[in-house]
MIDOSE-1310 file (N, C-alpha, C; in nm, 2 decimals, decimal comma, always signed):
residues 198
xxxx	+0,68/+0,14/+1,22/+0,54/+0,12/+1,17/+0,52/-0,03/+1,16; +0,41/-0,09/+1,24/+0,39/-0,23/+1,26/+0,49/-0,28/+1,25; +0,63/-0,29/+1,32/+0,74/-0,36/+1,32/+0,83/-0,40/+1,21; +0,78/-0,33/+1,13/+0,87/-0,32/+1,01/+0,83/-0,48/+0,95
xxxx	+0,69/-0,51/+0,92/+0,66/-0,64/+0,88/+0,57/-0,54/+0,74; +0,69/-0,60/+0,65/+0,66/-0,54/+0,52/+0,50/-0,60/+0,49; +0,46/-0,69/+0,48/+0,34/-0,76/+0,40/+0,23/-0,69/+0,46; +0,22/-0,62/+0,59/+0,09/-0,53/+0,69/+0,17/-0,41/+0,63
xxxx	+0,23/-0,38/+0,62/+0,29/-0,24/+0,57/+0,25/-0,20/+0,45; +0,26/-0,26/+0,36/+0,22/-0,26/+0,24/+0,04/-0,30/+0,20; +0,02/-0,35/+0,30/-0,18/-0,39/+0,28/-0,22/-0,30/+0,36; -0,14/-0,19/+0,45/-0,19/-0,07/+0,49/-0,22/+0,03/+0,38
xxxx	-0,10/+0,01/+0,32/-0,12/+0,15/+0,23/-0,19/+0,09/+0,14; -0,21/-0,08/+0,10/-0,31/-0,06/+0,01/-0,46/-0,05/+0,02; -0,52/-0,03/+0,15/-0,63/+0,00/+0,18/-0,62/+0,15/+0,18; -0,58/+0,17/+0,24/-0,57/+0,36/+0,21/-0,57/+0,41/+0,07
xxxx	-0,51/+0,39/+0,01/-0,51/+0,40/-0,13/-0,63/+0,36/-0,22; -0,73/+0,30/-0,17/-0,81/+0,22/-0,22/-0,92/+0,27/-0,16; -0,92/+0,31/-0,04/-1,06/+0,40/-0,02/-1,05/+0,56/-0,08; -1,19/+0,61/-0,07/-1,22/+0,74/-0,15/-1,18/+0,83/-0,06
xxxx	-1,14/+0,95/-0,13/-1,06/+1,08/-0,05/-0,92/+1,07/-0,13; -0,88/+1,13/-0,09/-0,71/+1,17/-0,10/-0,61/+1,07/+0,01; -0,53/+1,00/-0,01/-0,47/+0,95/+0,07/-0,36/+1,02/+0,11; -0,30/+1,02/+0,29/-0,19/+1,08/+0,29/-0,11/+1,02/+0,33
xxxx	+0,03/+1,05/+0,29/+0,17/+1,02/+0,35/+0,23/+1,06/+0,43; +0,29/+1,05/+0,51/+0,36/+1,14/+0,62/+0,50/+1,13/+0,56; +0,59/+1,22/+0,53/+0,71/+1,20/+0,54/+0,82/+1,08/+0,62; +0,88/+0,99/+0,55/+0,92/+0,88/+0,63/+0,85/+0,75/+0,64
xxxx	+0,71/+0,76/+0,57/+0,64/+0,64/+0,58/+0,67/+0,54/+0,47; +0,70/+0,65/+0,36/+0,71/+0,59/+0,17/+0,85/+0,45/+0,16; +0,94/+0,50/+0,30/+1,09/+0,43/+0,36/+1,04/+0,29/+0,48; +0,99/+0,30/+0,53/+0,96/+0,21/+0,65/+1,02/+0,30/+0,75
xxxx	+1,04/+0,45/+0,80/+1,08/+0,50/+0,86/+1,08/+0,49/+1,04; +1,14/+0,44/+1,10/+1,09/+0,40/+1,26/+1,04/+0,57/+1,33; +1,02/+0,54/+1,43/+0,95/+0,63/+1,53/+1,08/+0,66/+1,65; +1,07/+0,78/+1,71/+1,16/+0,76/+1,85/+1,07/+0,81/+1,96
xxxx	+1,02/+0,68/+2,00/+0,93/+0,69/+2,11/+0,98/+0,75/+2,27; +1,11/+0,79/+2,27/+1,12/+0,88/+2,35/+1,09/+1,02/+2,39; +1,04/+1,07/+2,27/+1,00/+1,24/+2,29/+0,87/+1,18/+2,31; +0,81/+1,30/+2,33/+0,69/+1,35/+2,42/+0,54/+1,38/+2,27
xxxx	+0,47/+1,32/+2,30/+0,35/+1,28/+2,21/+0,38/+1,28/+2,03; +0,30/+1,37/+1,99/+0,35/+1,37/+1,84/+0,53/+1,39/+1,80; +0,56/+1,44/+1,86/+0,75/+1,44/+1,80/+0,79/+1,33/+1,76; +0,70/+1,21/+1,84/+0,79/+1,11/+1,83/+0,78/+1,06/+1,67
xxxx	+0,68/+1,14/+1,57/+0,72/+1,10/+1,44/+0,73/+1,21/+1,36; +0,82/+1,32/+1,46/+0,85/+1,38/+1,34/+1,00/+1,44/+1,38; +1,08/+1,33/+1,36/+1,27/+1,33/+1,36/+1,26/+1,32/+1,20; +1,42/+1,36/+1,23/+1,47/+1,42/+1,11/+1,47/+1,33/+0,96
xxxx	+1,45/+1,33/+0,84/+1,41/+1,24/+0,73/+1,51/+1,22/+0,73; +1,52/+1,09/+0,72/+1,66/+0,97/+0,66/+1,69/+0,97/+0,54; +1,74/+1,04/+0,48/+1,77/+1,07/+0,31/+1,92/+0,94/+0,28; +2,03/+0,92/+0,34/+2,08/+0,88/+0,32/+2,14/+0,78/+0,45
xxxx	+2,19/+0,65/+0,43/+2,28/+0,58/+0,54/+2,41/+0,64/+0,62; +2,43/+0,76/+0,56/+2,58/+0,79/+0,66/+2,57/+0,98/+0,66; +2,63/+1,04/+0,73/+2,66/+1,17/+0,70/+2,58/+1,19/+0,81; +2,53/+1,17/+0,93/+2,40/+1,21/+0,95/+2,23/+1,20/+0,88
xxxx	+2,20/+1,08/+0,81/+2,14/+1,06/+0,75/+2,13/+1,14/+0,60; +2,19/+1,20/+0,62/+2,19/+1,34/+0,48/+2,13/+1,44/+0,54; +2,03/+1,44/+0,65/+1,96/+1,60/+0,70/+2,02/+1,66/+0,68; +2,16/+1,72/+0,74/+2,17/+1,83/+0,77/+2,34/+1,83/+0,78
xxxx	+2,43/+1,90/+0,76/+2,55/+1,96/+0,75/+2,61/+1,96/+0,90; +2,53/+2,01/+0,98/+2,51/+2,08/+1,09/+2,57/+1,96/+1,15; +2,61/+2,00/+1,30/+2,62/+1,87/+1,46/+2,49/+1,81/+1,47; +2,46/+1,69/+1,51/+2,32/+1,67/+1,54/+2,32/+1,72/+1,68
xxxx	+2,43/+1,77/+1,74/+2,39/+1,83/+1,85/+2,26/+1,95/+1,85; +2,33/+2,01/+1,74/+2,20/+2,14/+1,67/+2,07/+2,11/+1,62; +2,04/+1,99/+1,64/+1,94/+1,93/+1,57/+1,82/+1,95/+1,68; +1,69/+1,98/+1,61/+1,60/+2,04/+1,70/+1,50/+1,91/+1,77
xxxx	+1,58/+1,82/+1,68/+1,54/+1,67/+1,72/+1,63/+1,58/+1,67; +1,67/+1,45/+1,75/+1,77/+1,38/+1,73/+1,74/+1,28/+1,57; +1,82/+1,24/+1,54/+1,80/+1,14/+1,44/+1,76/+1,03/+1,45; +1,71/+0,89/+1,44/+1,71/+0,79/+1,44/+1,82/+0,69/+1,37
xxxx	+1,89/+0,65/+1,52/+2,01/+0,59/+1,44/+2,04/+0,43/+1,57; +2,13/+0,38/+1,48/+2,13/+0,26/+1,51/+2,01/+0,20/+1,52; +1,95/+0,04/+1,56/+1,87/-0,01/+1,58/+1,82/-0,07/+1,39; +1,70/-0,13/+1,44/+1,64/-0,19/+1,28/+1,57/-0,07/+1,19
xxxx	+1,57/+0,05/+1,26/+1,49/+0,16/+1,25/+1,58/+0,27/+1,20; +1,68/+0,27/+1,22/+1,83/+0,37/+1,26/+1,84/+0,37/+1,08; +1,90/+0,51/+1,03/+1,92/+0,60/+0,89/+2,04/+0,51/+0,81; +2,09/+0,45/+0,92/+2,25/+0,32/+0,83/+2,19/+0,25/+0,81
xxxx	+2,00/+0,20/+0,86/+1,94/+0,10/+0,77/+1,86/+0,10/+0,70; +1,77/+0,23/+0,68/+1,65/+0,27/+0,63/+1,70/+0,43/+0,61; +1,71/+0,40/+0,44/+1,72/+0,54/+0,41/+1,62/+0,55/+0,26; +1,63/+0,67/+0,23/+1,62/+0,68/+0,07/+1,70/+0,64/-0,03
xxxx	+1,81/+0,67/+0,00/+1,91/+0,64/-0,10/+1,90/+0,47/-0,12; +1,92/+0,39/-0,01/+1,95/+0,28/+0,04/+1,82/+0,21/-0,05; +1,72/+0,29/-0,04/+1,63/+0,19/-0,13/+1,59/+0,22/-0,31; +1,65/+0,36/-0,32/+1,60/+0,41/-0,43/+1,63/+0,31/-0,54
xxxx	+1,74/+0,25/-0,55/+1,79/+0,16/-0,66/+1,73/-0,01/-0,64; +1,66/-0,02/-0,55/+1,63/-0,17/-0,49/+1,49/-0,14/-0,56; +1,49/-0,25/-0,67/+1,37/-0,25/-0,71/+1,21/-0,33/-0,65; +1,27/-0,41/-0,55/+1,16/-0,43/-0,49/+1,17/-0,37/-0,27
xxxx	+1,21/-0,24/-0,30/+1,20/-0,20/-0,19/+1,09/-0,09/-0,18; +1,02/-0,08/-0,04/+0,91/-0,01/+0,02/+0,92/+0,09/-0,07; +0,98/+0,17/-0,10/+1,00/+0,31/-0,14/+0,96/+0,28/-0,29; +1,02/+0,19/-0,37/+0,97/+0,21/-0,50/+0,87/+0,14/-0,50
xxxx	+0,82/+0,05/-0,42/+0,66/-0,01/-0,43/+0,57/+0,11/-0,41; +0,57/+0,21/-0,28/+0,46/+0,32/-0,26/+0,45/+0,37/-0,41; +0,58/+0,43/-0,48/+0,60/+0,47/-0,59/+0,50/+0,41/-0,70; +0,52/+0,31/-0,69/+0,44/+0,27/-0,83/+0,26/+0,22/-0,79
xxxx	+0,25/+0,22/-0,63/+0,16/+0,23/-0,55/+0,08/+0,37/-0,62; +0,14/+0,45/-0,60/+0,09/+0,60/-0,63/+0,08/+0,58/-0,79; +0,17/+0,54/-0,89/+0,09/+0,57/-1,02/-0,03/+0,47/-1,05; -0,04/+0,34/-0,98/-0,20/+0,31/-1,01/-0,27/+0,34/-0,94
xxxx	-0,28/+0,43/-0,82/-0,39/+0,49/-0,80/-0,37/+0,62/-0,91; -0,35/+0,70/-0,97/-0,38/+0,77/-1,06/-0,43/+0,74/-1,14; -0,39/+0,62/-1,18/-0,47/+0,58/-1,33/-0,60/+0,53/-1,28; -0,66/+0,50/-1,16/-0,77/+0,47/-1,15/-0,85/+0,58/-1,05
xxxx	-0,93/+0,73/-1,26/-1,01/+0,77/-1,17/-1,11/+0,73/-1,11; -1,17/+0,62/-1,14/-1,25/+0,56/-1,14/-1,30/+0,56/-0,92; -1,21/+0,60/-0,85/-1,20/+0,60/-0,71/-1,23/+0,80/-0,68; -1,19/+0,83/-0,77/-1,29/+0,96/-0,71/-1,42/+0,95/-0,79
xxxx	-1,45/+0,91/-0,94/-1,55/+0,98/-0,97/-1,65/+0,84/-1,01; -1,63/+0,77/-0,96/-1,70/+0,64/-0,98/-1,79/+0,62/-0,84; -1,92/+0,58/-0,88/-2,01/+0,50/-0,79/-1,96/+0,42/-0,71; -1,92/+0,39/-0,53/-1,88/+0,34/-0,45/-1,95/+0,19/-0,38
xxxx	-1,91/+0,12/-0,42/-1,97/+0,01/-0,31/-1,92/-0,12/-0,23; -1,90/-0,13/-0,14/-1,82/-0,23/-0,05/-1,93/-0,37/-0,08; -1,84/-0,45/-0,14/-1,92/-0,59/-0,21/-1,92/-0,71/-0,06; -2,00/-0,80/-0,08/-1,97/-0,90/+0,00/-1,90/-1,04/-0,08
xxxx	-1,84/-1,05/-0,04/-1,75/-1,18/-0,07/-1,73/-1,30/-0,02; -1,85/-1,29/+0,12/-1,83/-1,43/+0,17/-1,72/-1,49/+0,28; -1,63/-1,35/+0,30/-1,54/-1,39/+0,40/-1,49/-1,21/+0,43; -1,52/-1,22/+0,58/-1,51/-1,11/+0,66/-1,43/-1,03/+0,67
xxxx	-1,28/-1,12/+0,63/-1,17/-1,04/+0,64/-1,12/-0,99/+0,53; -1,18/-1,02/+0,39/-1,14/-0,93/+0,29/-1,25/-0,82/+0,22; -1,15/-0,71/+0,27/-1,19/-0,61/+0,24/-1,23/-0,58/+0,07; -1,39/-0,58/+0,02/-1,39/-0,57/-0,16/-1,47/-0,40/-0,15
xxxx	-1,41/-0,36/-0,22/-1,45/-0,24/-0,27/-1,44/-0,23/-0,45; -1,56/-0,20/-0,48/-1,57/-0,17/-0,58/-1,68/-0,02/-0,62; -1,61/+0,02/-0,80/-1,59/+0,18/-0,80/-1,64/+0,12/-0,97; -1,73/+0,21/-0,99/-1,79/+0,17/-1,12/-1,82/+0,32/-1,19
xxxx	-1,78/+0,34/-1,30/-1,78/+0,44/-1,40/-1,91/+0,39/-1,55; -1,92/+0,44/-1,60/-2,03/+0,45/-1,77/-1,88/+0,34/-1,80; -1,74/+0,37/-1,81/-1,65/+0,31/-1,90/-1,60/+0,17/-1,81; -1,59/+0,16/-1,70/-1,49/+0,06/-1,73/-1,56/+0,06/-1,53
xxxx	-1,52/-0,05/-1,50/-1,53/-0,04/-1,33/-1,38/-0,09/-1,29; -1,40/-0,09/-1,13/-1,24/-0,12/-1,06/-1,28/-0,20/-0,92; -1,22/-0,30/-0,90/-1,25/-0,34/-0,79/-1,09/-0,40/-0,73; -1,09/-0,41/-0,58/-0,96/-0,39/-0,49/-1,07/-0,50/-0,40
xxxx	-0,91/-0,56/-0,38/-0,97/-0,66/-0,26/-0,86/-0,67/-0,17; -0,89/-0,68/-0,07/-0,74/-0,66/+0,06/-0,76/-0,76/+0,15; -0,70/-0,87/+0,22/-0,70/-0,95/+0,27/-0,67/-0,87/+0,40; -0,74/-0,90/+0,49/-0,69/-0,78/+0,65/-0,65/-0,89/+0,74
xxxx	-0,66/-1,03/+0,71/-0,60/-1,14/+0,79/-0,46/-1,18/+0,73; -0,39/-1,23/+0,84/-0,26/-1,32/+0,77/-0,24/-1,40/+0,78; -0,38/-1,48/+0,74/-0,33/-1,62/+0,67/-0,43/-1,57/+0,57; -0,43/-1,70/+0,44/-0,49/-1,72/+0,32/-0,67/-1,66/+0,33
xxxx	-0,73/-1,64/+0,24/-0,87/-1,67/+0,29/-0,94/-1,66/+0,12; -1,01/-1,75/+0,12/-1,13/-1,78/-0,04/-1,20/-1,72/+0,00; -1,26/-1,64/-0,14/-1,36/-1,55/-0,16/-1,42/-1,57/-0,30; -1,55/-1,55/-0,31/-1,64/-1,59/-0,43/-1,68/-1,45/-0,49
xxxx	-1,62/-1,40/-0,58/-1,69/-1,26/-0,68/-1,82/-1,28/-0,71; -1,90/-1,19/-0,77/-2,04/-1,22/-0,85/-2,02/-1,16/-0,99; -1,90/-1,11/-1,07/-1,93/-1,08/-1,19/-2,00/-1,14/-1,30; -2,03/-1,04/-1,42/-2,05/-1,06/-1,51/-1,98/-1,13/-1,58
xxxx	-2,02/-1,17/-1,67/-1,93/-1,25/-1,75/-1,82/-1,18/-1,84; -1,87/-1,11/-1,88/-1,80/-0,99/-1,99/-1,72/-0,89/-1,89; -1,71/-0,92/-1,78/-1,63/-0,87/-1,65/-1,48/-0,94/-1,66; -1,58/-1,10/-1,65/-1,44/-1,16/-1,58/-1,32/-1,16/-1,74
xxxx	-1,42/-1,19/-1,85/-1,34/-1,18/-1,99/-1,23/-1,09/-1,98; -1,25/-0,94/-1,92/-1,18/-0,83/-1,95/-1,11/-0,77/-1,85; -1,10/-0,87/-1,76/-1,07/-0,84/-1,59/-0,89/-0,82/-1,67; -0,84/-0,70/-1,57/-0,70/-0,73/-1,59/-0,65/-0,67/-1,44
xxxx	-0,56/-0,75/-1,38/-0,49/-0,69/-1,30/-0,40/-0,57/-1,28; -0,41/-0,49/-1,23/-0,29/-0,30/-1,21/-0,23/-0,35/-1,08; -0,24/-0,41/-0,99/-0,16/-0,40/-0,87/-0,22/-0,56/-0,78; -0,09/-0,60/-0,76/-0,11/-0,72/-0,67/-0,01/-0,73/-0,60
xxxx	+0,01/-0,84/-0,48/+0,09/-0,90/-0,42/+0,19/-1,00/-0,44; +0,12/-1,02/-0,55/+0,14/-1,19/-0,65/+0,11/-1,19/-0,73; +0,13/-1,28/-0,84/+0,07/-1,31/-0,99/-0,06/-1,40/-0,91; -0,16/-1,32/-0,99/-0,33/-1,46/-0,96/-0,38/-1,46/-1,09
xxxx	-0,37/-1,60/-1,14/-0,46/-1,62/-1,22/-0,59/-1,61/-1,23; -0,61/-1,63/-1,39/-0,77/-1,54/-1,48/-0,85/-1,59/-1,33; -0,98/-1,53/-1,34/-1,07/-1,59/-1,19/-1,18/-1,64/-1,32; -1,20/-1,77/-1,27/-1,26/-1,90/-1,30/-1,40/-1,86/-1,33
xxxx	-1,48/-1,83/-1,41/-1,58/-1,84/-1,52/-1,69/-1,92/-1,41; -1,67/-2,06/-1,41/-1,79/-2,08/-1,34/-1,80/-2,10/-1,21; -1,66/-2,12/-1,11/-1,72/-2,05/-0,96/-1,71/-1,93/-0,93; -1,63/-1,86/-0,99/-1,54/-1,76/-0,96/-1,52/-1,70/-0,83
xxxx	-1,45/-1,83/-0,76/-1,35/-1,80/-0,62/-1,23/-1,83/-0,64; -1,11/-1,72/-0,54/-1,00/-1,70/-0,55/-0,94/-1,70/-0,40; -0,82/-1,77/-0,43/-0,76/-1,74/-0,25/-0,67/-1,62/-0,33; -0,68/-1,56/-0,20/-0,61/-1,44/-0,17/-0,46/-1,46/-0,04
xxxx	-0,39/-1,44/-0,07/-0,27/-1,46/+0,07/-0,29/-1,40/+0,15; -0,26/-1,43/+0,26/-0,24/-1,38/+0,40/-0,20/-1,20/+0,36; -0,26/-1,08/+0,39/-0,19/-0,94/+0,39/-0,20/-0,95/+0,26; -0,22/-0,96/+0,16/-0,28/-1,00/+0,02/-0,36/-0,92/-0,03
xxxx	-0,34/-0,86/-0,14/-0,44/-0,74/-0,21/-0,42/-0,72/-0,35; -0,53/-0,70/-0,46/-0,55/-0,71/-0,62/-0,66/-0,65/-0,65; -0,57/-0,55/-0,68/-0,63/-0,46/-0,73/-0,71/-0,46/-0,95; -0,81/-0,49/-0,97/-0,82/-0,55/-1,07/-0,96/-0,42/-1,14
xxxx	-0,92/-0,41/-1,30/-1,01/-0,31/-1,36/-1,03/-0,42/-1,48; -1,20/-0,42/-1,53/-1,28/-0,49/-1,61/-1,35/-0,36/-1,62; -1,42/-0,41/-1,84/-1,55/-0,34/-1,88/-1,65/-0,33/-1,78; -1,73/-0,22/-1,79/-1,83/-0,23/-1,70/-1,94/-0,31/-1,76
xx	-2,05/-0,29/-1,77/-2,18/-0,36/-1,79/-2,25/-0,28/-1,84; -2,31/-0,26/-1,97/-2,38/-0,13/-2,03/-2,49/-0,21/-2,06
């Protein structure tokens, strides 16, 4: 999946995550799981889950001869490099990032049951969505370029006071009171919840 270039890998799922609906996973994606573009249309993403680096990736007991599809092995893509196991303890690996990916989107119902609006910001390639509730609003900004790009908010004041960051790429400092523009990095996304405006 996009060549195993974590920083687009991760500003994938954070747009998905960040638009309305349900987002889905496919088994193998939560890992950086490769593809084996040798079978024949869809198969080619659905070989066997790489649970662990050896044994056969942990699938199965069995011969992979018996296997009703081969494994993905060797290469940058192959189960000795990309497993579950292999990342579960790695605190900043793909797997426990989706992880904690998925509990701030939970905490923000504010994405199903909140008022929807795609902001302008003054620069084309970042994606602002913002989600506004009676309590509190949420706004996500996703950088879909990779390089840097500035963007100018329009909050309230009593916004920016109470702005707190739940998910970023990086630490970004308070957003500045009287221009309030921020660079964003290349594949870059901040996800940030402030009071609303009553």
């Amino acid at each position: 999946m996009l060549d195993g270039d974590q920083a687009r890998i991760r500003l994938a799922f954070s747009v998905m995550f960040a638009l309305p609906g349900a987002p889905m996973v496919f088994y193998g994606d939560e890992i950086g799981m490769g593809d084996d573009l040798s079978l024949p249309e869809r198969m080619s993403v659905r070989t066997p889950m790489q649970w662990t680096s050896h044994s056969n990736g942990g699938f199965s007991s069995e011969s992979p001869r018996d296997y009703v599809r081969p494994m993905i092995s060797a290469g940058d893509f192959g189960f000795e490099r990309v497993s579950v196991s292999g990342q579960r303890g790695a605190p900043n690996s793909l797997l426990n990032w989706v992880a904690g990916l998925m509990r701030t989107r939970r905490e923000c119902p504010q994405i199903g049951s909140g008022k929807s609006s795609v902001l302008d910001v003054g620069n084309d390639s970042v994606l602002a969505i913002r989600y506004d509730t009676s309590e509190c609003a949420l706004l996500v900004l996703n950088n879909l370029s990779p390089t840097r790009r500035t963007i100018t908010l329009d909050l309230a004041s009593q916004e920016i006071a109470s702005a707190t960051d739940l998910f970023c790429d990086r630490h970004y400092g308070p957003v500045d009171p009287a221009s309030q523009r921020m660079v964003i990095r290349g594949s870059g996304y901040r996800w940030m919840r402030f009071n609303g405006v009553y």
